[in-house]
PABAFI-990322 format. One record per atom (N, C-alpha, C): x, y, z. Coordinates in steps of 0.05 Angstrom, whole numbers, plus 5000, padded with zeros to 4 digits. Layout:
# residues N
XYZ/...
END
This chain:
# residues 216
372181207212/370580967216/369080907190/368880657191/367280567155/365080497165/362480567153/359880377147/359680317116/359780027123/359479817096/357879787093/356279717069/353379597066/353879357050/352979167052/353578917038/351078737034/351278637007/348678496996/348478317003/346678087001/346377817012/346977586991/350177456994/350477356972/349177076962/347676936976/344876786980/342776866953/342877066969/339977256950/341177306915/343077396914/344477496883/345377196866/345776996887/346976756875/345076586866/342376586884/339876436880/339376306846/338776066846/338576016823/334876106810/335376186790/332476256781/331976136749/328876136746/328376026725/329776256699/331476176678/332976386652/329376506642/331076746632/329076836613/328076696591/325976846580/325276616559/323176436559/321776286538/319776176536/320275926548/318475756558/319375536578/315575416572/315775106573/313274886574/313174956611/310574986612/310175046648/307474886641/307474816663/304474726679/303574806702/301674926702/299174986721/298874756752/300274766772/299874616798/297774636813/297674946816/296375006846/294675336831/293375426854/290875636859/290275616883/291175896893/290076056913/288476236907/287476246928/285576426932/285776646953/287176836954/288976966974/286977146984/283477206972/281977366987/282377606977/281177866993/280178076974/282678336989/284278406980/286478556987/286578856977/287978996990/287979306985/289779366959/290079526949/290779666929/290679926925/292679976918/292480286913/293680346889/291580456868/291880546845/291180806835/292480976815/292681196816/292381466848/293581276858/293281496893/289681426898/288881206889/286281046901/287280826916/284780846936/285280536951/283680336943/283080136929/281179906922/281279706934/279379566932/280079316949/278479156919/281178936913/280178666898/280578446907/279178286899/279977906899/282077826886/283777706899/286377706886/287077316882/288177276868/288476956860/291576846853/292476756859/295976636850/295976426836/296576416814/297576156794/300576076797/300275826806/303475726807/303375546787/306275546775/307375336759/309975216752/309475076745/311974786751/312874856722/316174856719/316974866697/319274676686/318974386683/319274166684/322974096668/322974326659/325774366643/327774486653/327674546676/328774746693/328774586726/330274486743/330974356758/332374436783/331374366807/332174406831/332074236849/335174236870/334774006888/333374166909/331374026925/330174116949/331073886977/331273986991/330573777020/327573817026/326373577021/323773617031/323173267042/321773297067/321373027082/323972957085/325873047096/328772917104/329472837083/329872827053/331172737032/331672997008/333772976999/334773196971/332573036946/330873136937/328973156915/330273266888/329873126868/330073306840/327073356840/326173706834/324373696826/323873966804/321774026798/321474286773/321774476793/323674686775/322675016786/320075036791/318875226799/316775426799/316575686798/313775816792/314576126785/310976146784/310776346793/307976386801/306476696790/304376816790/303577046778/300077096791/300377316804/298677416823/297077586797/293577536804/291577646787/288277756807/288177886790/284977956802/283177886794/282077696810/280177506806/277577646790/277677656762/276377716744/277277676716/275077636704/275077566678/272877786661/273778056672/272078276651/274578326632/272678516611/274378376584/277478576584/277878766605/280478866614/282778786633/280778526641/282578346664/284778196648/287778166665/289678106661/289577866661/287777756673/287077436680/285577276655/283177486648/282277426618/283477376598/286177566601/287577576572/289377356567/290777246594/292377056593/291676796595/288876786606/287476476600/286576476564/285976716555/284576626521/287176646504/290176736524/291576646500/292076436502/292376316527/293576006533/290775856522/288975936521/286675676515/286675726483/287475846472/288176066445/284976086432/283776216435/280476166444/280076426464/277176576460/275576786465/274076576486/273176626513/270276606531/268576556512/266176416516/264176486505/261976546529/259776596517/257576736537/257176566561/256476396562/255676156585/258076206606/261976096595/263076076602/263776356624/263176596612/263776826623/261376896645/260076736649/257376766673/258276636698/260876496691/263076396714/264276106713/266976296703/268476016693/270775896720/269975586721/272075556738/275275496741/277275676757/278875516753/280575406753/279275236766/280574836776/280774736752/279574836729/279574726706/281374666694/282975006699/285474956684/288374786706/288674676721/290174566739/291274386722/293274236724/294374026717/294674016684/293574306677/294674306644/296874566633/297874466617/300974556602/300674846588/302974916585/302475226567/305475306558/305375506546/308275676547/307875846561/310575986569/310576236589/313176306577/312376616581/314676716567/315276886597/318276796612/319776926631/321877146630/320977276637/322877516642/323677636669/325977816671/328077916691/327478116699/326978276721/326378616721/327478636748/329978806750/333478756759/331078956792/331078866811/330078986833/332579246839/330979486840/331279666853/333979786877/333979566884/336579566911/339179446899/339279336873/340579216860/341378916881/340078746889/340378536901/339278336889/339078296866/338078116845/335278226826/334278016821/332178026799/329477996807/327278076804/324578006795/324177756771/323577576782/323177326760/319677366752/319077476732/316777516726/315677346699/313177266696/310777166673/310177416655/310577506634/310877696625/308277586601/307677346595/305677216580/305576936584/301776816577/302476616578/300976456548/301876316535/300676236507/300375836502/298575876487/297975586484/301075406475/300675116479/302674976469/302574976430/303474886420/304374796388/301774616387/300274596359/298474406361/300374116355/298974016375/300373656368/301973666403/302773816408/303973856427/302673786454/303673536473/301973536499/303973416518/303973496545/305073436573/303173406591/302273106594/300373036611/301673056646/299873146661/300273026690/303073326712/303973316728/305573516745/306273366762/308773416769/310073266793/309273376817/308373516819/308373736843/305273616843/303073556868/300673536872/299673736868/296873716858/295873976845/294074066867/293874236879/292174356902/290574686891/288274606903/286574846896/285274916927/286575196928/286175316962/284575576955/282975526981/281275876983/281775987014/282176207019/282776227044/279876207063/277676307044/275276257053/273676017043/271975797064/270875547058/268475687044/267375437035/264075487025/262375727031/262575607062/260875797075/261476107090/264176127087/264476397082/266276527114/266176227124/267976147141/271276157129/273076327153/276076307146/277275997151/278975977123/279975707121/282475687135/282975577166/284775587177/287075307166/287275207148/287474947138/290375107127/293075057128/294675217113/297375037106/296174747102/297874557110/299674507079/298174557044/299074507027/299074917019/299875067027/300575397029/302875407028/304575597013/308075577023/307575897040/309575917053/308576177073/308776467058/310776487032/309276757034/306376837018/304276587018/301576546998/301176647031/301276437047/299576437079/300776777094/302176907087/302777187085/299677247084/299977387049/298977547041/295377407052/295677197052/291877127052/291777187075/293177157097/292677307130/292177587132/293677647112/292477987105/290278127094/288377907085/286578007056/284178077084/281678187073/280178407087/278178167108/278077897088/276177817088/276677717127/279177567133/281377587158/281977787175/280878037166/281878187191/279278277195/276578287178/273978387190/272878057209/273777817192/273277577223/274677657245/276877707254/278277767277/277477997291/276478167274/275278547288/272978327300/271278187288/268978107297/269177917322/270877727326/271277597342/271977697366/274377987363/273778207394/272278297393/269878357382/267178447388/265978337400/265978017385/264677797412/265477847443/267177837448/268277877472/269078077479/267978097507/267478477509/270578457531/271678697531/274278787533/274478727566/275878427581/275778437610/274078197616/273278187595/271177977609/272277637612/275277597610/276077397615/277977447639/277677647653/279277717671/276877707697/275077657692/274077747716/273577517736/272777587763/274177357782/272077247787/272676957792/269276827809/268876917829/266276867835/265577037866/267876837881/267477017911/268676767933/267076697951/267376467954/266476247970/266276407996/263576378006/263276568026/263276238065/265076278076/265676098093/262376068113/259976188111/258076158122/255576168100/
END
């Protein structure tokens, strides 16, 4: 008897953005909430943030609203929401802004700021493990050429937090693609509202019967 194992030729065929430096623009920001980690055999919990971007040179048909769309690739890069001077997030906004923080800015910079503006990104391949294709990864991101500008993104620019203002869970998941609304259903801030909400309600207590109507 044979057991075959066979890859998913979907998955290996998938078109992806080439390696290489590519003009991208900045669409969207999540805010995926404060998630586990485990580093060096530690568990941490950080704030974690997703930069998506549109890479306007690079082309895909989509069905979206009942019609085939030409629109840009995308390719996205998950960070920890920090800007200390070892954050990965730091390093790749002052090369793209090609520019150091200054003091004010680093007391809390926002950023929506950067949305709807241009950069280079240098893309790279890192061949997954199971051999069933590739990791399409942001390996850097750097300012454009001076003189150089791409105003505006085809893609609407949305800025999401999973948590509102007030510190309330943002059930709103309408401009989210699902695996962002994944991982933010996961983050700490979502499962200590839900521990809390069966706390509100004590275990039975929607089960229990009305009195009965006593016939005298």
């Amino acid at each position: 008897m044979s057991i075959i194992a066979k890859g998913s030729s979907e998955q290996l065929d998938r078109k992806v953005i080439p390696e290489g430096v590519h003009v991208a623009k900045c669409y969207a920001i999540y805010d995926i909430g404060t998630q586990k980690k485990i580093w060096k055999d530690k568990v941490k919990f950080v704030r974690k943030v997703v930069l998506a971007f549109e890479v306007p040179e690079e082309r895909i048909l989509i069905e979206k609203d009942g019609e085939e769309k030409d629109l840009p690739m995308a390719i996205s890069s998950i960070y920890t929401l920090s800007i200390f001077p070892k954050a990965n997030l730091r390093k790749d906004l002052e090369t793209w802004r090609g520019k150091t923080f200054t003091k004010e800015e680093l007391d809390g910079f926002d950023l929506k700021n950067i949305t709807g503006k241009s950069c280079l990104i240098q893309v790279v391949h890192e061949p997954k493990e199971d051999g069933s294709g590739v990791w399409v990864n942001i390996q850097a991101i750097m300012s454009l050429p001076k003189g150089q500008k791409h105003e505006g993104t085809e893609n609407p620019i949305v800025v999401w937090s999973i948590t509102n203002e007030d510190g309330t869970i943002n059930d709103d998941f309408s401009c989210v693609p699902d695996w962002i609304k994944t991982k933010a259903c996961a983050c700490i801030e979502v499962l200590e509202s839900e521990s809390k909400e069966e706390e509100e309600v004590p275990y039975g207590a929607d089960l229990k019967e009305p009195e009965a109507t006593l016939p005298f």
